[in-house]
Phi, psi and omega in degrees: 000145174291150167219152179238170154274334178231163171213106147324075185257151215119088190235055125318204198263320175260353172298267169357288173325317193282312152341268176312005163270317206276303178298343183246039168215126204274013168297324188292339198317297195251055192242126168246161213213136180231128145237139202240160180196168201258337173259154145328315189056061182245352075033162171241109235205359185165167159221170185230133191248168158199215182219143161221151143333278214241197185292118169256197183287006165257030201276312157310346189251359187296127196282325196179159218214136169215125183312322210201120176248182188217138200253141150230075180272189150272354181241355182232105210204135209214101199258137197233153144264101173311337211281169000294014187235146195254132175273126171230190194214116182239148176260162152316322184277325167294340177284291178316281181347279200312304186282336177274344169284347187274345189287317202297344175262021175257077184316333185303335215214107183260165180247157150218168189238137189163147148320080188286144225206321166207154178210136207217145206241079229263323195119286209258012200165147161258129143253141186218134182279125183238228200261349195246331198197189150263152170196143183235170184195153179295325158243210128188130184282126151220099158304009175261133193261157168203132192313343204289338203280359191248319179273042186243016171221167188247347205281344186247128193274158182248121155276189185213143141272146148206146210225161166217123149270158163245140139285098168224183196260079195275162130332319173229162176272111215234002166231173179267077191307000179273343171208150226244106176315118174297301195185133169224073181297032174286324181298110168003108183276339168075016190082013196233190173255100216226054157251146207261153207230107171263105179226081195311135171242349167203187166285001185249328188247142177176153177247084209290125182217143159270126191233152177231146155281107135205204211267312207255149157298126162282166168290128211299344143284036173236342191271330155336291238270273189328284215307313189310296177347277176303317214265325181279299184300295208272306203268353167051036157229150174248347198245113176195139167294121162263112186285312197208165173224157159227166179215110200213160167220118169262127157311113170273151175136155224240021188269170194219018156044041128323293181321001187266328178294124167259176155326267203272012183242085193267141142237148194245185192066178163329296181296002152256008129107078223233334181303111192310086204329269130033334176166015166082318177311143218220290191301336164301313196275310136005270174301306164311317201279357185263318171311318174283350164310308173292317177306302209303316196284340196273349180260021166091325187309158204282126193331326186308315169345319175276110184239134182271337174325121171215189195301335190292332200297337170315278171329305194268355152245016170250005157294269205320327176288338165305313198264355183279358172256014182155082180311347203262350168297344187312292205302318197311296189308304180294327179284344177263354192247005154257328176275311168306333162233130179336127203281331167285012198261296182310317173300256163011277164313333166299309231260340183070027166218050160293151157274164200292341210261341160280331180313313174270002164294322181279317174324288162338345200249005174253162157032212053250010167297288192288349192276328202277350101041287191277300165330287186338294203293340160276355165247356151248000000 
């Protein structure tokens, strides 16, 4: 059997990321790292979006950027000028290319395309099964998710973000490429959390996605359906090109998937709930997360160890418990928490780097029936 010191599995946002951590930090230099993954990543297979202040270290890969985003609620709706803070878009395809042309110069560090099939935790090693071979290694990242690892417990609710996006292409010019729909709650909520996500690359062009907070997946012609919808009525086009399609479900929940972590076994990404509970965002939450990670691997100590919890994880559960006690409240909760506070307020807070006293500013500016509600029921 082959052995490595480390093995990825996974070349997603954070398999890549960790990679790409690992070659430009020379404890790795004479370490070998193998990442397998079941694709190619030769596809635009997603994009990730975030906010940042200033230029970040993805700055070159950014497809597109927006000053002023837009609120659509139903009784409140709202066009914001963001700065200091920048909205972006990175595609999938531009992020793989990029980080696997950065790899290639690195001997340390192989791809293999292959199924991983099993990965068993020895104590003193991994071995991990893929469709081709066996392989062992001292460590191993694993990044492949599955809801089970999360609903096999109650105490913590499990949501779903999911979504189907279109790229598409009009005929006549119907968007504002300087801003990027947030939430537009104009769509039918069904008892659920239901609003569409816009992100115009031109006056022509945009990626439209219908999205839900809620526990179950529709059938994939409803979210057609919804978006074919959204696009004649509200937005007044019938004539358009579907460029590209995307399709995801991000966990939401505040469970924090330890027991899954061995001595010699992390899982990163989603499956290490790595996803902001709150609100899906991955990719932001990520990229911090990967550096304590690597601090975490150079001091040799057992991978489990590593605990990421902090005060927000608090916070980001008395959301998921509101909506997970009455899903048909999401437009309520957000549209009240935008017309009362500022989208940098809000960003900020997303973002965990708040002070405690913006915290409760923020807190303050939501709901406060169902959040005090939700508190009672989690202290009592």
């Amino acid at each position: 059997m082959t052995h490595f010191d480390y093995i990825i599995i996974g070349a997603g946002a954070a398999g890549l990321m960790l990679a790409d951590a690992m070659t430009s930090d020379d404890f790795f230099k004479d370490k070998s790292i193998l990442l397998v993954d079941k694709d190619s990543k030769q596809t635009n297979d997603r994009t990730w979006c975030f906010w940042e202040k200033d230029k970040g270290k993805y700055e070159a890969l950014v497809h597109k950027k927006w000053n002023h985003i837009y609120f659509g609620g139903r009784r409140f709706s709202k066009r914001f000028a963001i700065e200091p803070y920048t909205y972006k878009m990175i595609r999938g395809i531009d992020f793989y290319q990029a980080l696997f042309q950065r790899m290639e110069s690195y001997p340390n560090v192989v791809f293999k395309q292959a199924e991983v099939t099993d990965v068993k935790d020895n104590g003193t090693g991994v071995t991990v099964t893929t469709s081709n071979e066996k392989l062992t290694a001292e460590k191993v990242f694993n990044s492949i998710f599955s809801y089970d690892m999360a609903t096999h417990q109650d105490n913590y609710p499990v949501l779903q973000q999911h979504f189907l996006g279109w790229f598409v292409k009009t005929r006549k010019p119907i968007f504002d490429p300087n801003q990027a729909t947030y939430m537009d709650f104009s769509v039918p909520q069904k008892g659920n959390t239901r609003f569409m996500y816009v992100l115009p690359t031109s006056e022509n062009e945009a990626l439209i996605e219908y999205t839900l907070f809620s526990e179950h997946l529709l059938p994939k012609p409803a979210y057609e359906k919804a978006i074919s919808t959204y696009l004649e009525k509200e937005l007044g086009c019938s004539e358009y090109e579907i460029v590209e399609t995307e399709m995801g479900s991000i966990p939401m929940t505040c469970y924090d998937f330890r027991e899954h972590h061995s001595k010699n076994v992390r899982f990163i990404g989603t499956a290490g709930g790595w996803a902001k509970p709150s609100t899906g965002y991955t990719f932001a939450s990520t990229s911090k997360k990967v550096p304590v990670l690597i601090d975490h691997i150079k001091t040799e100590q057992p991978l489990h160890e590593l605990n990421f919890k902090n005060r927000f994880r608090h916070y980001d559960l008395l959301l998921l418990d509101v909506l997970h006690q009455d899903n048909s409240i999401g437009h309520h909760v957000f549209e009240t928490l935008f017309k009362n506070r500022r989208p940098q307020l809000i960003f900020k807070f997303l973002d965990e780097s708040t002070s405690f006293w913006e915290e409760l500013n923020y807190i303050w500016g939501c709901p406060k029936i169902p959040f005090t509600k939700a508190l009672l029921k989690r202290l009592f």
